[in-house]
N, CA, C and O atoms as a Tinker XYZ file with bonds, in Angstrom:
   484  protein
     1  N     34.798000  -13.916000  -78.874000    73     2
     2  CA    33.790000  -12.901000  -78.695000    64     1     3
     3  C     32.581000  -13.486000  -77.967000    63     2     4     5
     4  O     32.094000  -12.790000  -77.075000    81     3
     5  N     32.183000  -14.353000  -78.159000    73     3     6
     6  CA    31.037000  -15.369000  -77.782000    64     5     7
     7  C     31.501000  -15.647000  -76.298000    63     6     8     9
     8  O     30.669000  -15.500000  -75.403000    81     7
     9  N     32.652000  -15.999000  -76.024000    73     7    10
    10  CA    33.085000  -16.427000  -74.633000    64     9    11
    11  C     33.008000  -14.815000  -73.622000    63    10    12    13
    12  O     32.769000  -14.594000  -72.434000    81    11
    13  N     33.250000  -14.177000  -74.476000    73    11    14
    14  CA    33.368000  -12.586000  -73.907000    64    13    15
    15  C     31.914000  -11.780000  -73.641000    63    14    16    17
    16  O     31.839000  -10.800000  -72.899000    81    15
    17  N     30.726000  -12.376000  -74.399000    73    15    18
    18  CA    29.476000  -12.099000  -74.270000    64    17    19
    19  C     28.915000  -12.606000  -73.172000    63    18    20    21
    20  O     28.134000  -12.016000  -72.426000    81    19
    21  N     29.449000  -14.086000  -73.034000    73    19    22
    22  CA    28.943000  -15.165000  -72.003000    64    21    23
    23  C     29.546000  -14.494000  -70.400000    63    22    24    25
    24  O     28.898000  -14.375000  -69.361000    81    23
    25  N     30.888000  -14.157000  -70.638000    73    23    26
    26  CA    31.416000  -13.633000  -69.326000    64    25    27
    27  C     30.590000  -12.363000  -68.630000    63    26    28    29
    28  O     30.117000  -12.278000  -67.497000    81    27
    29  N     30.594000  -11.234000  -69.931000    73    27    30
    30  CA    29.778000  -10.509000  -69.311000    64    29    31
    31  C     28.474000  -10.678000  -69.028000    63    30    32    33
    32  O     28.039000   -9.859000  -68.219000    81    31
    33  N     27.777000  -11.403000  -69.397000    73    31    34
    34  CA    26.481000  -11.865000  -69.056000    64    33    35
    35  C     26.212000  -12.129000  -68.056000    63    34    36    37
    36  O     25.352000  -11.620000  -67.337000    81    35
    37  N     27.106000  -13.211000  -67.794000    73    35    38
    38  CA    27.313000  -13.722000  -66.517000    64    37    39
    39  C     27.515000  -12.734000  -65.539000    63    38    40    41
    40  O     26.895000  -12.756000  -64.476000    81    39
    41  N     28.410000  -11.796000  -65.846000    73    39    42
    42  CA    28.519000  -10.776000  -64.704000    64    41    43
    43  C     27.281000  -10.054000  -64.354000    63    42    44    45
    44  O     27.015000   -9.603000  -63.240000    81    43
    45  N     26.440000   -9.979000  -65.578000    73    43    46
    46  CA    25.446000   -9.329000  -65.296000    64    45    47
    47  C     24.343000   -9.786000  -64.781000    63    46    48    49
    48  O     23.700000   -9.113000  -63.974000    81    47
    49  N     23.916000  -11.157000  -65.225000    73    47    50
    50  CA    23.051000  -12.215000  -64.182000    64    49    51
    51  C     23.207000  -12.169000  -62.645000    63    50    52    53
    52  O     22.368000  -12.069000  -61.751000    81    51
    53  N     24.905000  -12.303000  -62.626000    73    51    54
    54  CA    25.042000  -12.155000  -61.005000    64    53    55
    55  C     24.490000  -11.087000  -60.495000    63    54    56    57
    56  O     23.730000  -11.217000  -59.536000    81    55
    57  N     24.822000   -9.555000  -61.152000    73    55    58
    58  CA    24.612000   -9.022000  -60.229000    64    57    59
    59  C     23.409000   -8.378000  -60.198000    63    58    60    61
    60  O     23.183000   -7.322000  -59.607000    81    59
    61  N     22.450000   -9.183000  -61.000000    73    59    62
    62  CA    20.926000   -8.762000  -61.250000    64    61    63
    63  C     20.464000   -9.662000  -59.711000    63    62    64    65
    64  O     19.709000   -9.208000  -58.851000    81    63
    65  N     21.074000  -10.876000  -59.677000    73    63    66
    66  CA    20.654000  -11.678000  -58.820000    64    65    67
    67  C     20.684000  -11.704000  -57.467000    63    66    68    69
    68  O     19.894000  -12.200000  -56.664000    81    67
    69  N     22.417000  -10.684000  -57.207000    73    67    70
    70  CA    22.885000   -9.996000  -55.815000    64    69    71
    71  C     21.769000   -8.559000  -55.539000    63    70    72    73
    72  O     21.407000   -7.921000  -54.551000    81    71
    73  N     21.536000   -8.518000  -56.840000    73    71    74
    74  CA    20.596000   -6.939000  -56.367000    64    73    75
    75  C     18.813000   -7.499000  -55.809000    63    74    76    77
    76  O     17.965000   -6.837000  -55.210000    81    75
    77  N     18.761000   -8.760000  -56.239000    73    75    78
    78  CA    17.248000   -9.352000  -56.145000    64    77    79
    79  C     17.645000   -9.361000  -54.866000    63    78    80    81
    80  O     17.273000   -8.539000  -54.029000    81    79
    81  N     18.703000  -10.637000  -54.589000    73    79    82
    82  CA    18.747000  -11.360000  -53.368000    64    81    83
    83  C     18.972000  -10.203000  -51.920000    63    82    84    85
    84  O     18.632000  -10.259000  -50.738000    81    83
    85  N     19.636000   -9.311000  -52.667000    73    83    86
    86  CA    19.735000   -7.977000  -51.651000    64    85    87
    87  C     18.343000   -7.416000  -50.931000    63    86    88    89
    88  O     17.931000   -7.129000  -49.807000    81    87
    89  N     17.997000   -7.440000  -51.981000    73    87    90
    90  CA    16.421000   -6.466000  -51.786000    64    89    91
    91  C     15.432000   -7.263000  -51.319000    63    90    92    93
    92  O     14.414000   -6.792000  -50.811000    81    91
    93  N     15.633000   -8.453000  -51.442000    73    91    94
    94  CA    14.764000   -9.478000  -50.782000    64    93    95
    95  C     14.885000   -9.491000  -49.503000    63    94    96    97
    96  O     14.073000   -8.940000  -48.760000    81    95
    97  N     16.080000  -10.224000  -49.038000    73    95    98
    98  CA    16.878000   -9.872000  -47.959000    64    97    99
    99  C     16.232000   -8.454000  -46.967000    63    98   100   101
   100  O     15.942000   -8.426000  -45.771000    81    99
   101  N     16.164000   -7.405000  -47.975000    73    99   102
   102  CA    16.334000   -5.955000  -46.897000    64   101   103
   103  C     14.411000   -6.324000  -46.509000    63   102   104   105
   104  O     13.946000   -6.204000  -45.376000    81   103
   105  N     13.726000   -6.689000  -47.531000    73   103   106
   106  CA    11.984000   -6.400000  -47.285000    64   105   107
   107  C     11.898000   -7.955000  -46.465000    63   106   108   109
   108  O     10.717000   -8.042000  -46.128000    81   107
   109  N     12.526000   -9.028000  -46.070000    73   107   110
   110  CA    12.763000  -10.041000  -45.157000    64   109   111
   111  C     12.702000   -9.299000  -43.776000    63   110   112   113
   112  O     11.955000   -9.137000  -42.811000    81   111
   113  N     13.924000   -8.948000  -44.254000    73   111   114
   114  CA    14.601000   -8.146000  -43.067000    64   113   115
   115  C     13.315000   -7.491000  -42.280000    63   114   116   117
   116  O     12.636000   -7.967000  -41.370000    81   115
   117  N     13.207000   -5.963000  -43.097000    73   115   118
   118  CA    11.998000   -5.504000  -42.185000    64   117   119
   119  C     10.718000   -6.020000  -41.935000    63   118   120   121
   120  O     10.047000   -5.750000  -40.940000    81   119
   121  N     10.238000   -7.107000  -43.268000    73   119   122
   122  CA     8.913000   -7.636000  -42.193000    64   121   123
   123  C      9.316000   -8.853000  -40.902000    63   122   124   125
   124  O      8.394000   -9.310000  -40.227000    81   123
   125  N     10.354000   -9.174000  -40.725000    73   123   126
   126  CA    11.049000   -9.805000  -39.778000    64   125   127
   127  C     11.174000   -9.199000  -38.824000    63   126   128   129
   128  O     11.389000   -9.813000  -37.779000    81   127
   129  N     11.074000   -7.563000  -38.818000    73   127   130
   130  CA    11.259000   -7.009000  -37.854000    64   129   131
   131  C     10.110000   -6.207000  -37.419000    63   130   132   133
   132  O     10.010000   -5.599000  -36.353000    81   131
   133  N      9.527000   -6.256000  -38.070000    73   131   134
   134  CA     8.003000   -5.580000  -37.569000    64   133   135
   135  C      6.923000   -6.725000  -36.990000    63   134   136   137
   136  O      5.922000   -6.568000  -36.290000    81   135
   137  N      7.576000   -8.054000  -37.610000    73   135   138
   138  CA     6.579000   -9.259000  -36.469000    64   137   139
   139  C      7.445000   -9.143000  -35.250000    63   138   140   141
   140  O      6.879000   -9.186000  -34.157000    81   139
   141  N      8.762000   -9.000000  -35.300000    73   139   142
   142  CA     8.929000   -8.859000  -33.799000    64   141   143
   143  C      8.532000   -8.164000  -33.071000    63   142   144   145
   144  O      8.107000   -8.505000  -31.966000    81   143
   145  N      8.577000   -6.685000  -33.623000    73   143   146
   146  CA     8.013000   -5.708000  -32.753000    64   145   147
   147  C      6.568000   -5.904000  -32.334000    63   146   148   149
   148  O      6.100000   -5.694000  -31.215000    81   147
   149  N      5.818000   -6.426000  -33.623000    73   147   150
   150  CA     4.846000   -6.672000  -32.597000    64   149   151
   151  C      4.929000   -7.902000  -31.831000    63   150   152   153
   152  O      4.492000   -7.874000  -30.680000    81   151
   153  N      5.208000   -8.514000  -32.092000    73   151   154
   154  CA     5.463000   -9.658000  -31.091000    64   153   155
   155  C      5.752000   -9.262000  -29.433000    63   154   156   157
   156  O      5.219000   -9.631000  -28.387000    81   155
   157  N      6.740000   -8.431000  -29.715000    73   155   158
   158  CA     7.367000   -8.155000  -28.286000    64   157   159
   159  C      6.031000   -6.929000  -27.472000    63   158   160   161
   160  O      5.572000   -6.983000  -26.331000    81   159
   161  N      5.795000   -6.166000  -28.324000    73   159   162
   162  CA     4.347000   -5.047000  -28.210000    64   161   163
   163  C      3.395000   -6.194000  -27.442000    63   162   164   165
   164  O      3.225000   -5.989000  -26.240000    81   163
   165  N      2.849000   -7.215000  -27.936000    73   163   166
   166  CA     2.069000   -7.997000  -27.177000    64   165   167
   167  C      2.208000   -8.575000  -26.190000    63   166   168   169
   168  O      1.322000   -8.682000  -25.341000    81   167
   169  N      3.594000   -9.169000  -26.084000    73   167   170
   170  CA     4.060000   -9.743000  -24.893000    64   169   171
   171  C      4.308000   -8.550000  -23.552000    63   170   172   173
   172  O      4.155000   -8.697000  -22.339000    81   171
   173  N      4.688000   -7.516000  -24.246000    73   171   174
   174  CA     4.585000   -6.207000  -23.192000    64   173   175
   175  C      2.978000   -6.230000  -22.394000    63   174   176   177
   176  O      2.771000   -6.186000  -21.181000    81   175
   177  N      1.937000   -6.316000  -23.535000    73   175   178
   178  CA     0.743000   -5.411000  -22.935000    64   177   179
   179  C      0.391000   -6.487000  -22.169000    63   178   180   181
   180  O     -0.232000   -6.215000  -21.143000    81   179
   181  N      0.697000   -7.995000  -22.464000    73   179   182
   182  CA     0.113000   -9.220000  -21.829000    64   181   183
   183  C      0.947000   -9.063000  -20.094000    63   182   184   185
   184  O      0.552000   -9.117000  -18.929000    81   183
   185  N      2.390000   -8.831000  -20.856000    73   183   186
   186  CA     3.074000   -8.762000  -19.077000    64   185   187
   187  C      2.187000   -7.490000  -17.639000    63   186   188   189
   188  O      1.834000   -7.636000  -16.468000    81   187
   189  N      2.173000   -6.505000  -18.503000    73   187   190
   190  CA     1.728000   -5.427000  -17.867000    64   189   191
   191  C      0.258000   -5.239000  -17.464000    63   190   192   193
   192  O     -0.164000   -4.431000  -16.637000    81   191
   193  N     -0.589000   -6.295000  -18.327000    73   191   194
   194  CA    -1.960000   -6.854000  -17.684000    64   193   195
   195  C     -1.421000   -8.330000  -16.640000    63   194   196   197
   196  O     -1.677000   -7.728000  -15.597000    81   195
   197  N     -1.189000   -8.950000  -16.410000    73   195   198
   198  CA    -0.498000   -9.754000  -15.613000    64   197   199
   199  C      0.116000   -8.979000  -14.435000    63   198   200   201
   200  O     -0.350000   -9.105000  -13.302000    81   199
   201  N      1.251000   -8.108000  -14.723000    73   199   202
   202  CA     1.321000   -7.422000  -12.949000    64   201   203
   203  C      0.497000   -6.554000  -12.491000    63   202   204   205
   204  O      0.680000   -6.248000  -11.313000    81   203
   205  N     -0.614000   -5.898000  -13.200000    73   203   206
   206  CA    -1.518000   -5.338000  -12.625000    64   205   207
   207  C     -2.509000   -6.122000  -11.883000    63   206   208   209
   208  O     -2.968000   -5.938000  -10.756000    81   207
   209  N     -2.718000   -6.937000  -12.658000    73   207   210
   210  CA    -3.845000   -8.303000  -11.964000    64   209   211
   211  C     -2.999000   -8.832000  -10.442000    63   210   212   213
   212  O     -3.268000   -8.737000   -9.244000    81   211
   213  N     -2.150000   -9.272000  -11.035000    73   211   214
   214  CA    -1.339000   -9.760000   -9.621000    64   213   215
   215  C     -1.106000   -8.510000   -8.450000    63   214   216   217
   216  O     -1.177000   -8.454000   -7.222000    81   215
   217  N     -0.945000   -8.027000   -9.006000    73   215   218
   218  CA    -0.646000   -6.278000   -7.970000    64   217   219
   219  C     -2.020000   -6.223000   -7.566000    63   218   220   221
   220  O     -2.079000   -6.065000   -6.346000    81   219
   221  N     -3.354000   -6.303000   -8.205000    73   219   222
   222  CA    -4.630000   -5.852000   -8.097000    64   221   223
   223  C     -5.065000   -7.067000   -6.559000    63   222   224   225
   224  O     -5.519000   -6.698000   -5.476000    81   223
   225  N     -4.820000   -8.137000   -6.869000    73   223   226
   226  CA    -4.948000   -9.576000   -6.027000    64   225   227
   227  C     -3.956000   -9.700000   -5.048000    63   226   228   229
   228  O     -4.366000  -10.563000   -4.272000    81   227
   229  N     -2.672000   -9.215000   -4.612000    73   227   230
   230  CA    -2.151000   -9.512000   -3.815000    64   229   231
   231  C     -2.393000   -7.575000   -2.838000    63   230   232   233
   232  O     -2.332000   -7.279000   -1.644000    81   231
   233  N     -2.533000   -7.123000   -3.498000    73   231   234
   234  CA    -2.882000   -5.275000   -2.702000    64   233   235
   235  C     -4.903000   -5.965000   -2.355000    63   234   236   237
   236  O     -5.230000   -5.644000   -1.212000    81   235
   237  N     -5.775000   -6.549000   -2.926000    73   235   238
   238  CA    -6.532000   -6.874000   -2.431000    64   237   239
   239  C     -6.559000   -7.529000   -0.635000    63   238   240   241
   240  O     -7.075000   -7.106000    0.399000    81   239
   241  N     -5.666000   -8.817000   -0.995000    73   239   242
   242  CA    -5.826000   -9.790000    0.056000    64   241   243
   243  C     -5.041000   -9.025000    1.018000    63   242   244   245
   244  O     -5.326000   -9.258000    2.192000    81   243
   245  N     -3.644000   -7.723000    0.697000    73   243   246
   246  CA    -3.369000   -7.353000    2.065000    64   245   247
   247  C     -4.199000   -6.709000    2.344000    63   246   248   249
   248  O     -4.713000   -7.166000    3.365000    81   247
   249  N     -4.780000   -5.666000    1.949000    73   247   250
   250  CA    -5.813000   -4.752000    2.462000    64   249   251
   251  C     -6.881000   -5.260000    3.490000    63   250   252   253
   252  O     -7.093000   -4.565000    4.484000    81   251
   253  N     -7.641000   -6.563000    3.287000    73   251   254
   254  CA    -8.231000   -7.299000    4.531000    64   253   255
   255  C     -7.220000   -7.333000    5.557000    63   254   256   257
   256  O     -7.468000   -6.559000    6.482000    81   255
   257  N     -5.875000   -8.171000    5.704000    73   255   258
   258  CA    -5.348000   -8.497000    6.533000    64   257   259
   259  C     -4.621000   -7.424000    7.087000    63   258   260   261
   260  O     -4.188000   -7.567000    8.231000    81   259
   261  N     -4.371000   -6.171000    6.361000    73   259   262
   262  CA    -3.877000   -4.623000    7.309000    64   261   263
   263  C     -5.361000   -4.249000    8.455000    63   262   264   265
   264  O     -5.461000   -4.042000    9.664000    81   263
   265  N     -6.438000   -4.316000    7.187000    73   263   266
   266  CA    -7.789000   -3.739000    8.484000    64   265   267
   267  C     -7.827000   -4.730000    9.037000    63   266   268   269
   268  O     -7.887000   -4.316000   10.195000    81   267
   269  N     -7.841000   -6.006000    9.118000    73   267   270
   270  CA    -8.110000   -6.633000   10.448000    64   269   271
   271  C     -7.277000   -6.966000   11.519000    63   270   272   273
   272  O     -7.633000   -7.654000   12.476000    81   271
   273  N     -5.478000   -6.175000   11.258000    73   271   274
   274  CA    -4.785000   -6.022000   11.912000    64   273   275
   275  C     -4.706000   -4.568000   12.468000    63   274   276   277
   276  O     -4.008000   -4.369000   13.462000    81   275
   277  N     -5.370000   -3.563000   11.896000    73   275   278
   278  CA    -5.618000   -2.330000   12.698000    64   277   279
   279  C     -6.662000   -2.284000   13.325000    63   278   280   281
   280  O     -6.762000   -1.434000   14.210000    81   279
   281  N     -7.830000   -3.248000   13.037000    73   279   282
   282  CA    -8.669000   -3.086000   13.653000    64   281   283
   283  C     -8.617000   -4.245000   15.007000    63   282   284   285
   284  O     -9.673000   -4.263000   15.640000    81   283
   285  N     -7.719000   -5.033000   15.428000    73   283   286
   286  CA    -7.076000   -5.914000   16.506000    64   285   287
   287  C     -6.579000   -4.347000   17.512000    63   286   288   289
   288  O     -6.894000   -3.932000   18.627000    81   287
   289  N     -5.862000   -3.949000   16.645000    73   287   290
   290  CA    -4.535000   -3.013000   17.361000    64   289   291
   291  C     -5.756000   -2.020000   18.142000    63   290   292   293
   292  O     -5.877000   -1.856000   19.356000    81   291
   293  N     -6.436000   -1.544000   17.263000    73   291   294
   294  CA    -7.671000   -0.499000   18.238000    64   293   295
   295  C     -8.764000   -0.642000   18.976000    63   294   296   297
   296  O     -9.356000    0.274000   19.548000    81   295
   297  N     -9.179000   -2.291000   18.980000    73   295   298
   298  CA    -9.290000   -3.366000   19.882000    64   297   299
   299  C     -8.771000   -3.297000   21.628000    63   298   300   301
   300  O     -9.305000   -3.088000   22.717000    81   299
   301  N     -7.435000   -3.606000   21.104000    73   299   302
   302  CA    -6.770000   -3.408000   22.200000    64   301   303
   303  C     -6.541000   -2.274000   22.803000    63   302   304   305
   304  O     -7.111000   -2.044000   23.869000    81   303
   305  N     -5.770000   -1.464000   22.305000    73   303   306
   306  CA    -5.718000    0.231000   22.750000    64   305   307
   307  C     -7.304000    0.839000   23.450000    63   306   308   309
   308  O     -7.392000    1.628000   24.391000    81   307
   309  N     -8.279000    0.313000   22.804000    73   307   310
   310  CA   -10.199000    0.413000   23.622000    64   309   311
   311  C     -9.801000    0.160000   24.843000    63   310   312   313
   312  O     -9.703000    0.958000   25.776000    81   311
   313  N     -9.549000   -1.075000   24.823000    73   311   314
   314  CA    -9.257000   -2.159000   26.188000    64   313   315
   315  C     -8.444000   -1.462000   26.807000    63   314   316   317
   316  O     -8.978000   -0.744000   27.652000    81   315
   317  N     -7.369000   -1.382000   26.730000    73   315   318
   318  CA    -6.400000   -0.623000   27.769000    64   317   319
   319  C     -6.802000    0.558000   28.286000    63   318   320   321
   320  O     -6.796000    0.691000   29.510000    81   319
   321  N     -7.172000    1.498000   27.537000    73   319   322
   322  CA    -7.692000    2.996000   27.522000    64   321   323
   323  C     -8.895000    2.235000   28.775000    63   322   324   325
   324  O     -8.587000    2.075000   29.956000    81   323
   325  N     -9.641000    2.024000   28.449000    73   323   326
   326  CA   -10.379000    1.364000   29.392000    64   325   327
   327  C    -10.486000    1.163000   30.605000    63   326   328   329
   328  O    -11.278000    1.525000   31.475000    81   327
   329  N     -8.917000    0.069000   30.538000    73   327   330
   330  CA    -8.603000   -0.146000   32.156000    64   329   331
   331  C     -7.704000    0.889000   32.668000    63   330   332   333
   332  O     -7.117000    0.655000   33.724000    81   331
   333  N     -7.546000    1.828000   32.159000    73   331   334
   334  CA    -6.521000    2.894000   32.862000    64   333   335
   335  C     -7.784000    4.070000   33.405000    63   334   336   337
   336  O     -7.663000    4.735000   34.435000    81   335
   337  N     -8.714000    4.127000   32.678000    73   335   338
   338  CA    -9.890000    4.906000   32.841000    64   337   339
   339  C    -10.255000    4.346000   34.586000    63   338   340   341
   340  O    -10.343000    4.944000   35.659000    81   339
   341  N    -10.380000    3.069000   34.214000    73   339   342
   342  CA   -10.881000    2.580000   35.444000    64   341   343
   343  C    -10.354000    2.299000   36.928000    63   342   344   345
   344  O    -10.870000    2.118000   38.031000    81   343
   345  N     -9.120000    2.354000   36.419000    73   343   346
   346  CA    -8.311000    2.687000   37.250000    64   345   347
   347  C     -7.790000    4.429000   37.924000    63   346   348   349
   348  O     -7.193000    4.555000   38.993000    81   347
   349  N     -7.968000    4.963000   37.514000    73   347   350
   350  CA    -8.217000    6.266000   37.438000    64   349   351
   351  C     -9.271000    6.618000   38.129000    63   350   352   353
   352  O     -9.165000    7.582000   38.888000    81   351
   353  N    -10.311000    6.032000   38.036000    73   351   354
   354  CA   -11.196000    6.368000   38.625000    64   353   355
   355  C    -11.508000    5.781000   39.933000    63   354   356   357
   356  O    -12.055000    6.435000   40.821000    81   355
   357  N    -11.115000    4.381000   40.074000    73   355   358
   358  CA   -10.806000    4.032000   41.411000    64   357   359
   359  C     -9.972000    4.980000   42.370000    63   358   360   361
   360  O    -10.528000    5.405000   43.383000    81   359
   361  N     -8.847000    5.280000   42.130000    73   359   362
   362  CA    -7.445000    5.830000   42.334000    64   361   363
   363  C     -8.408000    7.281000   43.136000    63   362   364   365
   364  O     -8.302000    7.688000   44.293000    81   363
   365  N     -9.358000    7.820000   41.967000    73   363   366
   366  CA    -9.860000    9.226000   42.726000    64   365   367
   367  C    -10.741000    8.862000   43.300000    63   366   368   369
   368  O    -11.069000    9.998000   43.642000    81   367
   369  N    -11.543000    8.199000   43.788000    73   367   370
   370  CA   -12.536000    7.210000   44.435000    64   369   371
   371  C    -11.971000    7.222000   45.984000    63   370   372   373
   372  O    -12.753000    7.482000   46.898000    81   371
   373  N    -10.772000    6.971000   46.211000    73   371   374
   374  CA   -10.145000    6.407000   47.227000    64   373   375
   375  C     -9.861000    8.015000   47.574000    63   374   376   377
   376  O    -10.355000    8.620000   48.525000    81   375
   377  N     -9.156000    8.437000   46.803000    73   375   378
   378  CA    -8.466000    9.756000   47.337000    64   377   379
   379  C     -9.713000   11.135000   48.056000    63   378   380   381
   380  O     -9.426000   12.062000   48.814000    81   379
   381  N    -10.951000   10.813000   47.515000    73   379   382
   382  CA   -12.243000   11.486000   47.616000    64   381   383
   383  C    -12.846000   10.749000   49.050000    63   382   384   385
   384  O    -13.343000   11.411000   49.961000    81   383
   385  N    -12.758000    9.821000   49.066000    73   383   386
   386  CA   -13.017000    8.668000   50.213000    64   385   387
   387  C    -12.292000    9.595000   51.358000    63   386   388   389
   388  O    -12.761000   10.604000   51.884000    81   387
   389  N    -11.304000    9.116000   51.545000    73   387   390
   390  CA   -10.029000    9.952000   52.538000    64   389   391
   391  C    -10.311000   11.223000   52.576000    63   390   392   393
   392  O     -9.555000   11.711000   53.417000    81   391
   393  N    -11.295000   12.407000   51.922000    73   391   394
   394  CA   -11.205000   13.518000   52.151000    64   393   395
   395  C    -12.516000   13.423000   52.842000    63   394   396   397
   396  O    -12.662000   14.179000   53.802000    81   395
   397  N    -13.462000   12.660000   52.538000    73   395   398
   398  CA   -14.968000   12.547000   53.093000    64   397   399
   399  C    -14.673000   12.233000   54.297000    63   398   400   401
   400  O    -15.036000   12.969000   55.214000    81   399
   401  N    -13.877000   10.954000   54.564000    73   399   402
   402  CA   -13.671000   10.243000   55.642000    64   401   403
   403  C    -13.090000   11.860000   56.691000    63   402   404   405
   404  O    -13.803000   12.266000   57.609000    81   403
   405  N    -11.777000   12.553000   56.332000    73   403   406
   406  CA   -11.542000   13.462000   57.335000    64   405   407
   407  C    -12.628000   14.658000   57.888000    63   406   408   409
   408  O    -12.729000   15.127000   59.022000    81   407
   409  N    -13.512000   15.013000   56.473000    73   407   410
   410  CA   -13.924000   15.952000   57.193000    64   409   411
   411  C    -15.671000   15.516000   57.607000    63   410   412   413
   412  O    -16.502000   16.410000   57.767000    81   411
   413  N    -15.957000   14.348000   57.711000    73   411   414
   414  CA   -17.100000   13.423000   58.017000    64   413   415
   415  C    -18.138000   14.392000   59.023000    63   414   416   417
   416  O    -19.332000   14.669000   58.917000    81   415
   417  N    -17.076000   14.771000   60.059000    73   415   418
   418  CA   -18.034000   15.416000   61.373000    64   417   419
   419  C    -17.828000   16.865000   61.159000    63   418   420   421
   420  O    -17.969000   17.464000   62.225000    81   419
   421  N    -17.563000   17.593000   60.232000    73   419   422
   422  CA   -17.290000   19.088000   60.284000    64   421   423
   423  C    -18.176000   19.766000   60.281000    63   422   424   425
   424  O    -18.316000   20.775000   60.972000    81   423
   425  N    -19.179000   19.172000   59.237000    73   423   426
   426  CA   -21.062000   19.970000   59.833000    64   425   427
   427  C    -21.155000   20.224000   61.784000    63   426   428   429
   428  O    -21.008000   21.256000   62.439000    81   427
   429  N    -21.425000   18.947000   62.180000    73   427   430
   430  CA   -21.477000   19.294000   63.662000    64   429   431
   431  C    -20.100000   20.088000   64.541000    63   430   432   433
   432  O    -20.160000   20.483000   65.706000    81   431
   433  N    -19.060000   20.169000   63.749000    73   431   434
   434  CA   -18.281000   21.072000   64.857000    64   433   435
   435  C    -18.182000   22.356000   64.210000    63   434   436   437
   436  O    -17.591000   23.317000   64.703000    81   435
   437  N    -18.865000   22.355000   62.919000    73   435   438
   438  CA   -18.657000   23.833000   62.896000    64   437   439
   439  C    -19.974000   24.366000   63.899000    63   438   440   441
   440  O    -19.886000   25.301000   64.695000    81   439
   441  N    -21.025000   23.659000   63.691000    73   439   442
   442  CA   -22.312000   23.751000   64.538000    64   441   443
   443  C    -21.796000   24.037000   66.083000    63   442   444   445
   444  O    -22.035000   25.074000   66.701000    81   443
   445  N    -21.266000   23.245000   66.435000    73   443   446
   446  CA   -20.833000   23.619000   67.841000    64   445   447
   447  C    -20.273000   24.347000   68.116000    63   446   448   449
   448  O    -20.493000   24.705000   69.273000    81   447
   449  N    -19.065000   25.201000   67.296000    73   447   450
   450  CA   -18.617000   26.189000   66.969000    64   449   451
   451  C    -19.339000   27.660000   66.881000    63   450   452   453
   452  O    -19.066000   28.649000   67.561000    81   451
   453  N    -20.019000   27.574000   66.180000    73   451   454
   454  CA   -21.174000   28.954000   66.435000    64   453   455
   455  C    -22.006000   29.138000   67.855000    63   454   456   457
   456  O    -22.207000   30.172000   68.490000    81   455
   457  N    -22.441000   27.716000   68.147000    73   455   458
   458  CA   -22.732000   28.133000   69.130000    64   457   459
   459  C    -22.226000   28.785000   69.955000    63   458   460   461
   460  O    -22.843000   29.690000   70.517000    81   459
   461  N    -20.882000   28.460000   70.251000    73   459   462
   462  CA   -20.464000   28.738000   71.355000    64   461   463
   463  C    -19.496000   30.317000   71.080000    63   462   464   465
   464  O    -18.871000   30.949000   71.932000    81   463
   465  N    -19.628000   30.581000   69.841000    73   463   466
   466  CA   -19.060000   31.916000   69.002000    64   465   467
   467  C    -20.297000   32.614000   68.998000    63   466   468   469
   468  O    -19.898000   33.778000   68.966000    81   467
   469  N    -21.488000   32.665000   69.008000    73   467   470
   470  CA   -22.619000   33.677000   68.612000    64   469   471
   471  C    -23.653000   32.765000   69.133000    63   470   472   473
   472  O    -24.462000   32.071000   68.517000    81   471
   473  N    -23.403000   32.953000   70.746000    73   471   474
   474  CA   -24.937000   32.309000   71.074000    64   473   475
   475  C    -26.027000   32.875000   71.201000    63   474   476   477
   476  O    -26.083000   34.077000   71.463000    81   475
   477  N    -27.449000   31.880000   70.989000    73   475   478
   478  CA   -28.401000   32.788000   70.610000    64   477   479
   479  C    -29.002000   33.463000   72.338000    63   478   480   481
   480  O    -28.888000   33.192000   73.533000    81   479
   481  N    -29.475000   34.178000   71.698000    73   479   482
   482  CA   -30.459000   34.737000   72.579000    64   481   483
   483  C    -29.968000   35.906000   74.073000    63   482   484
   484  O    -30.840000   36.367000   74.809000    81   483
């Protein structure tokens, strides 16, 4: 009877001890898992301040080097626009030239022209 008290006892120690070790285990468990989460929560907000900074610093330094590459590009396009202007204007220079040049004496022959179409007197 005594050996039969001891057995069940025993059974019952164990499974006082499987029910501790269980429940220990499960409240392990979840604060094990709520330092991770935050763990990983921090390492998130740290990553996501990190590519903003880097995004913030590398969208900085292109932004100089786009305007001072658009402002090269409209630089040049001034310049050209420029010499096509000026050229252009030579071009009608010459062509205005050649029309002066032909009709140079037309005052005096239209002059001579009347006269001799409606002379006076």
């Amino acid at each position: 009877a005594v050996r039969a008290d001891l057995h069940d006892l025993r059974i019952e120690v164990e499974a006082k001890i499987d029910a501790a070790v269980t429940a220990s285990e499960h409240r392990l468990e979840s604060r094990l898992e709520k330092k991770i989460e935050a763990a990983v929560t921090a390492s998130e907000r740290r990553l996501v301040a990190f590519v903003a900074d880097t995004l913030e610093r590398v969208v900085a330094g292109s932004e100089g080097r786009i305007l001072a590459t658009v402002e090269a590009s409209e630089r040049r396009m001034i310049n050209e626009l420029a010499r096509h202007t000026r050229s252009s204007e030579e071009e009608l220079t010459t062509r205005i030239d050649v029309v002066d040049e032909k009709y140079e004496g037309l005052p005096a022959r239209v002059t001579r022209l009347e006269d001799k179409v409606f002379p006076e007197g």
